[in-house]
C-alpha positions in Angstrom: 39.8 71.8 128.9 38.4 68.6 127.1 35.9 66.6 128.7 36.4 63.7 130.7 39.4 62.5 131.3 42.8 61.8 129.6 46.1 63.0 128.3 48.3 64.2 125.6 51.5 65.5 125.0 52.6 68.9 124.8 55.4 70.4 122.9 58.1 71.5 125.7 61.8 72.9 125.2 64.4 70.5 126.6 62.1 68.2 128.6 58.3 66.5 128.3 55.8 68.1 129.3 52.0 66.4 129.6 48.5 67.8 129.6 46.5 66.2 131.9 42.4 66.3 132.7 39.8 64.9 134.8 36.2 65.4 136.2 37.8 64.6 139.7 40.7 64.8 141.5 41.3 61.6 141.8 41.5 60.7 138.4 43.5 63.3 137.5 45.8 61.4 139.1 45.2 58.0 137.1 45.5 59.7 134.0 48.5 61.4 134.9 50.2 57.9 135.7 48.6 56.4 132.4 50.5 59.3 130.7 53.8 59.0 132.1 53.9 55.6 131.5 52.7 56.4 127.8 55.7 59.0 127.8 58.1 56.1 128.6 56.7 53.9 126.1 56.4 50.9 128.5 55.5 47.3 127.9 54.8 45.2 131.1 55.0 41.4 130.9 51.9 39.6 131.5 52.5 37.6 134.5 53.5 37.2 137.3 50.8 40.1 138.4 51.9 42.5 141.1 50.0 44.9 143.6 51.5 47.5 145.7 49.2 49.9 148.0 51.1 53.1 148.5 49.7 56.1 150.8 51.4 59.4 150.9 50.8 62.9 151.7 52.3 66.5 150.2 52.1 69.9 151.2 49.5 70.7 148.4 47.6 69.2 145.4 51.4 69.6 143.8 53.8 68.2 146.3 51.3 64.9 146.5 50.9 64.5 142.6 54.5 64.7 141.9 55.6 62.0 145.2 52.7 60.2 143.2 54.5 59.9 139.9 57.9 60.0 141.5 56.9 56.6 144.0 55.9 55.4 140.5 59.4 56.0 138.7 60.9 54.6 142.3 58.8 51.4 141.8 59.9 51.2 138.0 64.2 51.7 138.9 64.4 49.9 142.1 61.8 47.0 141.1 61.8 46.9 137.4 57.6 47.5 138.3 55.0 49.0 136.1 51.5 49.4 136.9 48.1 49.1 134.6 45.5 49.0 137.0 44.9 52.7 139.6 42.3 52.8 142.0 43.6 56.3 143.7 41.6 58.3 146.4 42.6 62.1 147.4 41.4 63.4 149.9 42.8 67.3 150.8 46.5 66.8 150.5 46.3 63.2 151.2 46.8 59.8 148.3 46.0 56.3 149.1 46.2 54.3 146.1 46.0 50.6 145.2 48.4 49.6 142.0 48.3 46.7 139.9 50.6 45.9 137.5 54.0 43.4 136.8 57.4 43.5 135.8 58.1 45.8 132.9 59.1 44.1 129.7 60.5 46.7 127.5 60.8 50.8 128.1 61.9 52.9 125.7 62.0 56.1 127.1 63.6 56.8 130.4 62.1 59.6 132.6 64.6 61.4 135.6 62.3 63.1 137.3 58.7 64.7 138.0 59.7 68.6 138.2 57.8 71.2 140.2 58.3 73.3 136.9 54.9 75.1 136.0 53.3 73.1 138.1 49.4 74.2 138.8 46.6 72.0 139.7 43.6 74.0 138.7 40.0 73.3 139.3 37.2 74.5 136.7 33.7 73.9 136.4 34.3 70.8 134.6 36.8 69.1 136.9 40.8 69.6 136.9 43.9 70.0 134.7 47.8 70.0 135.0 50.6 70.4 132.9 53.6 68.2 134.2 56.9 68.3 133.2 59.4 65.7 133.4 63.2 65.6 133.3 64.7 63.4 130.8 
């Protein structure tokens, strides 16, 4: 695992698949949004500024990351809303997020859905990984 925290794509089969770190869990969460919006190639506009505060729950560290990025892709096809701006707290198998963001300008890329495929949170010494996969 690399420090801190980020991203990067992964070669996959048929589908994407991202590489995800973080010290916390938390953050692993941010940069997992910040990737799949990276995926998608998206461009918001820069007004008018939007903020949504979403709260959810999952069975596990799984279920709860992938209603995460899902609630995302719902607010992105049903609004036309992207988001720049995280402040996520997760606590056990519980998300409470604040989202800031606006209306999305361009996408390139269109993402289906969040899979369950592979999917592992793991904790190490130095904080947590995932690999997500996405249908597209």
């Amino acid at each position: 695992m690399q420090k801190g925290s980020g991203f990067k794509e992964i070669d996959h089969t048929a589908d994407w698949a991202l590489s995800v770190w973080a010290p916390s869990l938390s953050e692993l969460f941010v940069q997992a949004a910040k990737g799949m919006y990276w995926l998608m190639e998206i461009t918001l506009r820069e007004n008018p500024r939007v903020e949504r505060e979403v709260v959810l729950e999952g069975a596990d560290h799984e279920s709860l990351l992938v209603n995460f990025l899902s609630e995302l892709l719902y607010f992105g096809y049903s609004e036309e809303l992207g988001f720049d701006h995280f402040e996520v707290t997760v606590e056990d198998t519980r998300l409470a997020a604040r989202l800031q963001g606006a209306p999305v300008q361009e996408q390139k890329k269109e993402i289906k859905a969040v899979t369950f495929h592979n999917l592992q949170v793991r904790q190490k010494p130095e904080g947590y990984d995932v690999t997500i996969v996405f249908d597209v």
